[in-house]
C-alpha positions in Angstrom: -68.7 -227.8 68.6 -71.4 -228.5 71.3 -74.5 -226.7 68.9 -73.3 -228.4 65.1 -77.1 -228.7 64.6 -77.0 -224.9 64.3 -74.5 -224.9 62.0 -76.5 -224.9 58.2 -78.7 -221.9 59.7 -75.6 -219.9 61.1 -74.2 -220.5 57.7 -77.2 -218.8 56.1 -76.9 -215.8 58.3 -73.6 -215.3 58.0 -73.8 -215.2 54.3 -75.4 -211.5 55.4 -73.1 -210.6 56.9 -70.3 -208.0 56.4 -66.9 -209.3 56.5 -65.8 -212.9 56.9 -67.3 -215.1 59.2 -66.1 -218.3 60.9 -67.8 -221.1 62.3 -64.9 -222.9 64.8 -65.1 -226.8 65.3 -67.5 -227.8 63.0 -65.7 -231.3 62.2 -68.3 -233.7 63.6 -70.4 -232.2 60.8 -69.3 -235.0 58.4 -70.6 -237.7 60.2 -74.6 -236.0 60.0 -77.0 -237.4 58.0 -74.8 -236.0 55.3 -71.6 -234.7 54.9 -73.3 -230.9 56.4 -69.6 -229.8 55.7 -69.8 -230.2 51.9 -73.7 -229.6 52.0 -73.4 -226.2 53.8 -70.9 -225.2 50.9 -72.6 -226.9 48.4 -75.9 -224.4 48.7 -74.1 -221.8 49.8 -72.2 -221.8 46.2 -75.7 -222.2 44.4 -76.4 -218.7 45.6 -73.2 -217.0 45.5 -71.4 -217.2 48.6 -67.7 -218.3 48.6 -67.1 -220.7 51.9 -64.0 -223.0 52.5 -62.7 -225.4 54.9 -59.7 -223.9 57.1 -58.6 -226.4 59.4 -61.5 -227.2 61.5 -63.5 -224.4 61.1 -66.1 -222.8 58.1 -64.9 -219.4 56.5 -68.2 -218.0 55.1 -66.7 -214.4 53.1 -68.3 -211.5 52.6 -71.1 -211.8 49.3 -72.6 -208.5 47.7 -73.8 -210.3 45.0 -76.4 -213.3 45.6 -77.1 -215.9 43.0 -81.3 -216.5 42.7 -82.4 -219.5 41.8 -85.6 -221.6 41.8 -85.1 -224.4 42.1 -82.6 -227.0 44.2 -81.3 -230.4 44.8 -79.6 -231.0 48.0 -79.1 -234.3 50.0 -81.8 -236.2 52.1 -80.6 -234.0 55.0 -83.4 -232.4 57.2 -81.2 -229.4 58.2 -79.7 -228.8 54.4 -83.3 -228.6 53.2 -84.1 -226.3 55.6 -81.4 -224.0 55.0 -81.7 -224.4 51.3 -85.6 -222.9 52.0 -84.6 -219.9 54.0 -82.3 -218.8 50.9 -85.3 -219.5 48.2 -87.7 -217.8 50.8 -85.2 -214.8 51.2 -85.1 -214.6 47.3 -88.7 -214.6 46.4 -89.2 -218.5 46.5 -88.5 -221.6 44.3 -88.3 -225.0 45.3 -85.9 -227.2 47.4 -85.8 -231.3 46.8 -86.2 -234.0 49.2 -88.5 -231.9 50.5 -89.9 -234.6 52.6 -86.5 -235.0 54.4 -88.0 -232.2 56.7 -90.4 -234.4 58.3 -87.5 -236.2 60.7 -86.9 -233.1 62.9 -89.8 -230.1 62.0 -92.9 -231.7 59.8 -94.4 -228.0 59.9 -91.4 -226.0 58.5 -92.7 -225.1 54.9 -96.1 -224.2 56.5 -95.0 -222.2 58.8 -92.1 -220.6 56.9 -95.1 -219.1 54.4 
């Protein structure tokens, strides 16, 4: 509840995880500058991972299986994008759109994530 801004990168992580994995109080994620709720489970479908809402919290299940992709679409949200890039970048690249949605919190994120 008091770190939501962590939320789409704990998401990625715990899609590497064994077992489930929950992120508790996560609500307030709806009002970001998208729906990060539906976003977060939006890409983490794209590559395979099976997430759902439970009450107020994110259930992020176990995946053995990953989905690679090059390419992706997800909304004008700084923090999506970014998340979106770590799975490309863990999967041998591709390309994440608005890419220029970045520039509100970390300008230097593709360059620095190689």
């Amino acid at each position: 509840r008091n770190c939501l801004d962590l939320a789409p990168t704990l998401a990625f992580i715990a899609s590497f995880c064994s077992g489930t994995s929950t992120l508790k109080n996560i609500m307030n994620l709806k009002h970001k500058e998208s729906n990060r709720i539906l976003a977060i489970i939006e890409v983490l479908e794209k590559f395979g991972v099976v997430a759902k809402v439970q009450d107020e919290d994110l259930i992020i299940f176990e995946t053995n299986v990953f989905k690679k992709i090059a390419e992706i679409t997800v909304p004008e949200d700084h923090r999506i994008v970014m998340m979106a890039a770590l799975f490309l970048k863990t999967f041998d690249g591709g390309s994440v759109q608005p890419e220029a949605a970045i520039n509100k919190s970390f300008p230097e994120f593709f360059e620095l994530l190689g």
